[in-house]
N, C-alpha and C positions, 0 to 999 in steps of 0.2 A: 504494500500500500504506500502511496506518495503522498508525505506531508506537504503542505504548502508553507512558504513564506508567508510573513505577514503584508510584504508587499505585495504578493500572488504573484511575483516575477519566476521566481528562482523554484526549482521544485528536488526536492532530495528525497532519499531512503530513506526508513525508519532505520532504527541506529541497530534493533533485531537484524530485520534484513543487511543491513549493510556488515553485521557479526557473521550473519550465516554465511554469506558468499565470500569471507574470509576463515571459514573454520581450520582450515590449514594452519596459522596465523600461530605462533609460543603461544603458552597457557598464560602465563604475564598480561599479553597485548590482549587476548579473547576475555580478559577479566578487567581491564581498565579500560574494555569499549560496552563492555557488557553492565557494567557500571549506571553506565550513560545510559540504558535501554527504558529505564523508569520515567526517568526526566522527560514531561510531554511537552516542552518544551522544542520549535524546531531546530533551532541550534543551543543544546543539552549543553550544563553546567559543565566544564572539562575540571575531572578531578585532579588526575596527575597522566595523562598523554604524555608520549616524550620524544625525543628522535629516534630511538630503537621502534616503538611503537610503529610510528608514524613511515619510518626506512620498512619495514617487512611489508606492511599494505600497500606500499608503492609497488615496491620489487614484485610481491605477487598479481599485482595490477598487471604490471607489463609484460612480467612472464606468462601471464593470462590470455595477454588480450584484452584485456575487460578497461580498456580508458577511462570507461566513464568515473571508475570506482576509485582509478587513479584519480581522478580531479576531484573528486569528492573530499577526498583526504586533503588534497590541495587548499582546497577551498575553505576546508575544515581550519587547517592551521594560521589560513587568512585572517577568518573572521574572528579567531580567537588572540590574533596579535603572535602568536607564536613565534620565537627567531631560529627559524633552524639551524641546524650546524652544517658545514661546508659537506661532510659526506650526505645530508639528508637532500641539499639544495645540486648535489651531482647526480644523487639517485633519482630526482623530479626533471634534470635536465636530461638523463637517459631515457626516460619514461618518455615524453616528448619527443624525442628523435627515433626513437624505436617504430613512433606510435606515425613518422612521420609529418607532425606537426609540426615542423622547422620556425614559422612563426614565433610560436608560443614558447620553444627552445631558446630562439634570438632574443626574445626579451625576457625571458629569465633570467640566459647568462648575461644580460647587459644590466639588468640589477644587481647580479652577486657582488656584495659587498667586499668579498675575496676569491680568488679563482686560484688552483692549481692545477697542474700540468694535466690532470684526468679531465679536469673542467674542458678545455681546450682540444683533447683528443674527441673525451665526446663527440661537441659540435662537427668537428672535423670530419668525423666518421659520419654523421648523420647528414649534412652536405652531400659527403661520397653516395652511400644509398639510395639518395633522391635525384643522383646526376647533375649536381648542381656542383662541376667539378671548378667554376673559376668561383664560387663561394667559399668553397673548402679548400683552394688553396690562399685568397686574400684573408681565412681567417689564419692560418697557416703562418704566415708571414708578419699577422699582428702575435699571434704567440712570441715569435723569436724578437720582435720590437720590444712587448712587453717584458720584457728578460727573465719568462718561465725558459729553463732547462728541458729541452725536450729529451723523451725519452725511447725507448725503443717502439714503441705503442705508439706515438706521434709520426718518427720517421715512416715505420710501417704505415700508417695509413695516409702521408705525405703521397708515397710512393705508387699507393694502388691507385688513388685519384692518378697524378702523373700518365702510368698505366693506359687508366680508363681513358684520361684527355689527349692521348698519345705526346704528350709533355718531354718529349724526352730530354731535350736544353734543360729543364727545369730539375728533371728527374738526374742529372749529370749534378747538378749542383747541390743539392739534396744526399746524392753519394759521397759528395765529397766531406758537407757537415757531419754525415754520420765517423768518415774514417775521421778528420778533426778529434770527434767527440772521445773518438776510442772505440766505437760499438760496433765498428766493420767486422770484429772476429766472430763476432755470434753468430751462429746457424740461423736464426729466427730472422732477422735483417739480410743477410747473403737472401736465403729464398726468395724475400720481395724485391731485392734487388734484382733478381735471377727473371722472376718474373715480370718486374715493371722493363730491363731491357727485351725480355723478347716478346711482349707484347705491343711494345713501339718498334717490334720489327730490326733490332738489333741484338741479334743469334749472338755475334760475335763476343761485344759486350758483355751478354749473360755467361759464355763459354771460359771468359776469362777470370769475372767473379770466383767461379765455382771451381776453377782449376787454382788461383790465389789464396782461396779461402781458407783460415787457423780452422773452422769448426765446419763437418756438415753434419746432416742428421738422412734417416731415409726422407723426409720431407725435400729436401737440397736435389737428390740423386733425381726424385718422380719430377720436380720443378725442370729439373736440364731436357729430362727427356719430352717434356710439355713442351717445354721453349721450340726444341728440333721436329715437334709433332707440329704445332700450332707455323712455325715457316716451311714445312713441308720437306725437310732433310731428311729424308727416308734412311741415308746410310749412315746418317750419328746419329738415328734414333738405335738401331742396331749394333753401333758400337757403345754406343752407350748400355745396352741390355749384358751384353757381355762384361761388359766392367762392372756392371752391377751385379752378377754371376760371381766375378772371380774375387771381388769383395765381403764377397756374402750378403749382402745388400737385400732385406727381405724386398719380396716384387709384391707391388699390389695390384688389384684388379684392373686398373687404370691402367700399368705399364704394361701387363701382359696384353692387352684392349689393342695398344697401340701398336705395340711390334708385332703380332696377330694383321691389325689394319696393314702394316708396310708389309708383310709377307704377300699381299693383293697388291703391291704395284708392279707396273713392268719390271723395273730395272730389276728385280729380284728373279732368282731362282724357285722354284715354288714347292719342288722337290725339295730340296736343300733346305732353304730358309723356313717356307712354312712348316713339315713336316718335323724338321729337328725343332723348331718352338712348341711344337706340338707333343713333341717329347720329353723338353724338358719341365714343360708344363704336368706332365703326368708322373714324372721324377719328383716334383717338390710338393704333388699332392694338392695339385690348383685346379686339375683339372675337373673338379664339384663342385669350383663356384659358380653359379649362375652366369653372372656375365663374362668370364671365360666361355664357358660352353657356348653359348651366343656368340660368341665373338670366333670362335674355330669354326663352329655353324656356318658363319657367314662367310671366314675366307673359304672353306670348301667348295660353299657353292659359286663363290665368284670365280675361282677356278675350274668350273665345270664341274668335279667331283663331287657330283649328287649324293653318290651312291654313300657315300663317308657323312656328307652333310645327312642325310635322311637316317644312320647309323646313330650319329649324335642325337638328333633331336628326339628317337626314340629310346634311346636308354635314361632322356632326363623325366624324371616322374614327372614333375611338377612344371608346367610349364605356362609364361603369361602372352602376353598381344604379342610382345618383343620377339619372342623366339619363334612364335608362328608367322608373324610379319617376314622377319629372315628367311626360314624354308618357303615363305610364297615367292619372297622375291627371288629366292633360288631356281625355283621353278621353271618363274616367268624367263628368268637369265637365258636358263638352259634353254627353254621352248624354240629359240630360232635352230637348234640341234633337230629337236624333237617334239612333234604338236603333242606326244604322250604324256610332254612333260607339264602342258598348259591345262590338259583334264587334270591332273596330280594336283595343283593350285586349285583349280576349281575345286576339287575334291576336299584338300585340307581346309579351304574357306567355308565350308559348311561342315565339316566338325570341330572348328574351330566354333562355330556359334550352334553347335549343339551342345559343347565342352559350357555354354552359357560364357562365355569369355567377347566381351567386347572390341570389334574391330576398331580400328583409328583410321586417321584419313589416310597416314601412309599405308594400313590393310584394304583400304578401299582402291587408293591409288596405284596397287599392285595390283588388283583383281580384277580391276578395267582393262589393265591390259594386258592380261591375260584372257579375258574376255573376247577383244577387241583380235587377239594374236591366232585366237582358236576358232574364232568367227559364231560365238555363243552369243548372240544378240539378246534372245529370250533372255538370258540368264544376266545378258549384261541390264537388261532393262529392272529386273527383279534388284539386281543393285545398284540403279539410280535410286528407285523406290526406298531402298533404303534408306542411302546416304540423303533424301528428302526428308525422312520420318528422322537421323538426326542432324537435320540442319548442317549438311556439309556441302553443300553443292557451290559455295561460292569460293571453296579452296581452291588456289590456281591450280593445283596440279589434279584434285580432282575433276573440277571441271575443262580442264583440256582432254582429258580421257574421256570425258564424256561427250566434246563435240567429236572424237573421232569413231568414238563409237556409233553416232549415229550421222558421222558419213560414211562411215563403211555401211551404214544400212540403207542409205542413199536418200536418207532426212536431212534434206540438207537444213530444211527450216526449225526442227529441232534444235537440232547445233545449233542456230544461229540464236535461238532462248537458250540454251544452257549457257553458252557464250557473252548475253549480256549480262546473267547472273554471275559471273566471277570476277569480286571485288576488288582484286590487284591484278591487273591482266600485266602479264610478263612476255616477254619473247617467244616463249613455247605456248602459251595460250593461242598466241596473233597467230603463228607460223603451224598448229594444230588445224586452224578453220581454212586458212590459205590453202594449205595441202588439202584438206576435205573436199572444197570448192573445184578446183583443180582435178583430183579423182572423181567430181561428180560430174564433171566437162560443162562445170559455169565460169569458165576463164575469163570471162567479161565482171564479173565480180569478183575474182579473185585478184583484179589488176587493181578494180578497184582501191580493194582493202589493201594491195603493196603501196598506193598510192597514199592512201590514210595513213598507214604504217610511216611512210615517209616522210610527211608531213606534220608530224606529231614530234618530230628529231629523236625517234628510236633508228636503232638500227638494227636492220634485218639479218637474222644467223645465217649460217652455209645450209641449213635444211631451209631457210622459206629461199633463197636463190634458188635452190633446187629445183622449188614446186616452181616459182615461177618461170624458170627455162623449159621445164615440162609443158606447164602452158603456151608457150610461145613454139615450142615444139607443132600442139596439139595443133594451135591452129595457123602452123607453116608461117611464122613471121621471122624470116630470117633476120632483120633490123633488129626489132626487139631483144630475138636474142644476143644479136651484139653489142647492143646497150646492156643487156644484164650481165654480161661477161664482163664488160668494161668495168664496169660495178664494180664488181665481183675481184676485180684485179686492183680498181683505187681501192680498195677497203682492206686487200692483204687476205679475202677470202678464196680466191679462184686456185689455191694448189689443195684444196680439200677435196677428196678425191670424188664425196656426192656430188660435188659442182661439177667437177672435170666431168664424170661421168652424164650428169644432163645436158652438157654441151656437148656428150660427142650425139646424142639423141637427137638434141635440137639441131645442130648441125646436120644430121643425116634423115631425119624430117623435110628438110627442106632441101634436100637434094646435094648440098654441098659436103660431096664424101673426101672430098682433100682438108678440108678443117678438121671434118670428124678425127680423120687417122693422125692427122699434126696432133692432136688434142690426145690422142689415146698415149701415141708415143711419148707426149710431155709426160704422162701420170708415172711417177716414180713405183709404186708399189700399188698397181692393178688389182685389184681385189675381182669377184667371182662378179659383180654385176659391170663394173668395167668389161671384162673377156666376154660378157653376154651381150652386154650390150651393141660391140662392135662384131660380134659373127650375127645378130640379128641386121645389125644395117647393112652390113657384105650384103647377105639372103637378100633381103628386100631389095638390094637394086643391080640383081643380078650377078653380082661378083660373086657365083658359089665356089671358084676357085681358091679364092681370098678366105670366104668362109669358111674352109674346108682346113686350109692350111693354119688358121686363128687356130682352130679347132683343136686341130693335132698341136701344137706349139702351147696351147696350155693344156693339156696332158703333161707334155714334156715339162713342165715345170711346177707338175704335180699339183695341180690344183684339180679337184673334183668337180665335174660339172655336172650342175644343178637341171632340174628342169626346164628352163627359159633356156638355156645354152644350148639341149639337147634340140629343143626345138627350132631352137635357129639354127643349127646342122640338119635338120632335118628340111626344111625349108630351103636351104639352099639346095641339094639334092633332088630334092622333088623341081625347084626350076632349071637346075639343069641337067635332070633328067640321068642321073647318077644313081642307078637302083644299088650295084653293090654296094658301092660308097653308103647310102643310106641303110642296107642291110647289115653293113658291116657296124653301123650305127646304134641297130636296133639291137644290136647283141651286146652292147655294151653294162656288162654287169652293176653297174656301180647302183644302175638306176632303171627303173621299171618303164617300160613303153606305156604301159596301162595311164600312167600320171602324166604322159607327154600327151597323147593322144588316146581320148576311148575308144575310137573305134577297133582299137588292135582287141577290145575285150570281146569284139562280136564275131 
């Protein structure tokens, strides 16, 4: 029940209630507020309140949550003329800044009658957490004016602002008052040093603290390898694990995470690198923690080795969103291998929510396109439905999945509502519908939308070039497509082999097979729809000689060819009337005639 003031302004607890949502509270404090509970009075006669009293109901305020009950007390000791003591008036400046009140923190400590160094770190901190980082550092600078001695609690959180405002001039000079002060040897100061240089993108910096440093702790050792994770040095994340091996350095979850992640980059060995982390990881007995297993999970699958990833994920009992998010997206990875492997995704997505376990957007944004890759419409439409019922359809990456989803259905006006439903339209959103458009043969709207795109001062990736030289393909605009090449070339995107590859299309669209084959010969490393692409334009314009010789020349250089390839051998044969040749074609083991052509099933 709320007492009123006598002014009927102000409305507070009954001093009962305000006892009970403090019963936590020493037997002391519960008995000199409990005192008070008699008195009907709204603001109760205070018998002996005191700073211990008054410091625990704060502290439990803020550790709470519960603000209001902090000001109550606040308030309390107002009306009552109270002087608190320098720890009681630090512990109401914490309460405030926790509480995010930065106001009400600023003019507290601008009345403190007296401030020590805790005083000043506070504020500081509470700045930092609200991102108010040239706040927290101008109070920063009145500290060191005021001539409090900062301590390691100050520089530390000098440092993380710095950090956060990417400060590094600032955060340089900051380093230096601390070695000044004497506090450079401590472990606790190295780490935020460690981390404020390699969060402003100076590795090197942080590499040299930590290799100078009198003290580290394991904190020091996970900080370096962060530093080398966060600039993307794959191979001192990796010499750093080994040093941390032959140190004895316990590894925690984090660091096994990240050299796990580097074992998924090219430059590595996958055998090698992944597999012996994977070893040692089961040597020290890490390998039951949860986000280990997720994290082996997911290099497996990014390596293709399903069969290992689908190993792991069943022997872990317990499993939440995260680790079936990983096998789906393992899945989907595998899928352009194998469609068997896009039914497997679908499959785990619905015992995953018979498991009653909550998808997320990135389990939705995987199962789109898996959807999408398997060509389950129905099933992709059942999880729009979903993702409707919980309000995700305006995630960029869910909603780009879903305009391609239903232009692979050949809605194109669908798409184009899911499309204006997604809140932050990004580059893959724009270049989703473009492509859609384009595969639906509305190339007149798809120039459109490059046109809008253009105009808007985004700029268009090497997938929307793509589509729009596809376009200009479609409909024989030789010009055009050398305007997008040209593009394509100012902008440093035209050695991307999807580009190269739709210009040798659009070129041989339109008749001009001397650009196509200049273009082919440019492309450094010809991938499988490059070699198709150009034994289809031979076929089509009669060169089945050329086509035939393409043919043969990527065998020789061991590339497997697909069904578009096979049909473009086949095609040139049939026009120039080459039966062996195409017989000898049809016997080609790798791949079944049935997929090239049905009729061979009749």
């Amino acid at each position: 029940m709320l007492l009123k003031t006598r002014t009927n302004k102000i409305k507070i607890p009954s001093t009962a209630k305000f006892i009970s949502e403090f019963h936590q509270l020493s037997e002391s404090a519960i008995t000199k507020l409990h005192s008070q509970a008699v008195n009907p009075s709204p603001w109760p006669t205070i018998l002996s309140l005191d700073n211990a009293t008054y410091t625990k109901v704060i502290q439990l305020s803020t550790k709470s949550g519960q603000l209001v009950h902090g000001k109550l007390a606040h308030a309390h000791l107002v009306k009552r003329g109270f002087k608190p003591c320098l720890f009681l008036r630090n512990t109401l400046l914490n309460m405030y800044c926790k509480s995010d009140e930065l106001d009400n923190a600023q003019n507290l400590f601008d009345k403190m009658p007296e401030r020590d160094v805790t005083s000043w770190n506070l504020l500081i901190s509470g700045y930092s957490q609200e991102c108010m980082y040239g706040k927290a550092i101008e109070v920063f600078r009145e500290a060191g004016m005021s001539g409090v001695k900062p301590d390691k609690f100050t520089y530390s959180s000098a440092l993380a602002v710095c950090a956060k405002a990417q400060e590094v001039e600032l955060g340089r000079v900051i380093h230096g008052l601390v070695i000044i002060d004497g506090l450079a040897g401590k472990a606790f100061l190295t780490n935020s040093l460690i981390d404020m240089y390699a969060k402003c993108g100076r590795v090197d910096k942080a590499r040299l603290v930590f290799e100078n440093a009198v003290e580290l702790d394991d904190v020091s050792w996970n900080s370096m390898i962060a530093s080398y994770v966060r600039n993307g040095l794959d191979e001192e994340v990796l010499r750093q694990f080994v040093k941390m091996l032959q140190c004895g350095r316990s590894l925690s979850s984090y660091v096994i995470g990240s050299v796990l992640k580097v074992c998924c980059s090219d430059f590595t060995n996958f055998v090698e690198c992944g597999r012996s982390t994977h070893g040692c990881v089961v040597k020290l007995g890490l390998d039951t923690d949860f986000v280990v297993r997720t994290s082996l999970l997911d290099m497996y699958a990014k390596h293709w080795d399903v069969s290992d990833a689908v190993y792991i994920f069943n022997v872990t009992p317990e499993r939440n969103v995260i680790m079936y998010n990983a096998m789906i997206a393992g899945f989907v990875r595998a899928g352009s291998l194998s469609g068997e492997f896009m039914t497997e995704a679908l499959n785990l997505f619905l015992e995953m929510q018979r498991q009653g376990i909550k998808p997320s957007m990135f389990t939705f944004s995987s199962i789109l396109k898996a959807c999408n890759a398997a060509e389950a419409f129905a099933f992709g439409k059942q999880i729009h439905a979903q993702i409707c019922k919980n309000d995700l359809q305006s995630d960029e990456f869910i909603g780009s999945g879903l305009v391609e989803l239903y232009c692979s259905l050949g809605s194109v006006d669908d798409a184009l509502k899911c499309f204006e439903l997604i809140s932050k339209l990004d580059m893959t959103s724009w270049t989703s519908l473009v492509s859609g458009l384009v595969q639906n043969g509305q190339n007149d709207r798809a120039s459109s939308l490059f046109l809008e795109v253009m105009a808007s001062g985004k700029k268009p990736d090497e997938f929307m070039i793509s589509s729009m030289l596809s376009a200009c393909a479609s409909m024989g605009s030789l010009r055009s497509g050398e305007q997008m090449q040209g593009y394509a070339l100012k902008t440093a995107l035209g050695d991307f082999t999807v580009i190269q590859n739709a210009q040798i299309a659009t070129y041989a669209e339109s008749g001009a097979m001397d650009s196509a084959v200049l273009i082919f010969e440019e492309i450094e490393d010809p991938d499988i729809i490059s070699w198709s692409t150009m034994i289809r334009s031979y076929a089509q314009h009669g060169h089945h000689g050329e086509a035939l010789n393409l043919f043969e020349k990527m065998r020789d250089y061991g590339i497997a060819p697909n069904q578009i390839t096979f049909l473009g051998a086949l095609t040139a044969c049939s026009h120039g009337g080459l039966v062996e040749e195409g017989l000898r074609c049809a016997t080609e083991p790798s791949i079944s005639l049935l997929s090239v052509c049905p009729i061979f099933s009749t």
